[in-house]
C-alpha positions, 0 to 999 in steps of 0.5 A: 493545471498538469500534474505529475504522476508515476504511473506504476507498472514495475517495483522500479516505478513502486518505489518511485511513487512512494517516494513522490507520495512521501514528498506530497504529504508534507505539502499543504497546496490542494494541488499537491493534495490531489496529486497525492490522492491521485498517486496513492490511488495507483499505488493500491492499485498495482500493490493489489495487483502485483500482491493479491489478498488470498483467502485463507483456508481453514487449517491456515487460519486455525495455525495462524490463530492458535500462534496468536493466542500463544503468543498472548499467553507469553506476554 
C-alpha cells in the first residue's frame, strides 16, 4: 500500500497539510485514517517547531491572570 503525505517543512507545505487532514477526516477507509494520523503527526511536529511554547514569567502569568479575572467580574 503507498500512501501520500505532505511533508511539512514551510507554511505553503502547513497549509497544504491541513488541507489534506481536512479532507481524511471525512473518510471512514482505515487506510485514509492512518494517513490522517500520520499526517496530523507531522503537522505537530513542524507547528511545535515553527511556534514554540514558552514558559511564562512570573509578571506575565500574574497580568495574564488578574485580565482573566477582570474579565470574569464584567461578564
Amino acid at each position: 500500500m503507498k500512501a501520500t503525505l505532505v511533508i511539512v517543512e514551510n507554511d505553503r507545505d502547513h497549509q497544504q497539510a491541513k488541507a489534506l487532514v481536512e479532507k481524511l477526516m471525512d473518510s471512514t477507509d482505515p487506510s485514509d485514517q492512518a494517513r490522517l494520523i500520520a499526517q496530523a503527526r507531522l503537522i505537530e511536529a513542524y507547528e511545535q517547531s515553527r511556534w514554540p511554547r514558552r514558559t511564562p514569567t512570573l509578571p506575565q502569568l500574574l497580568t495574564y491572570l488578574s485580565a482573566s479575572a477582570r474579565a470574569k467580574v464584567c461578564w
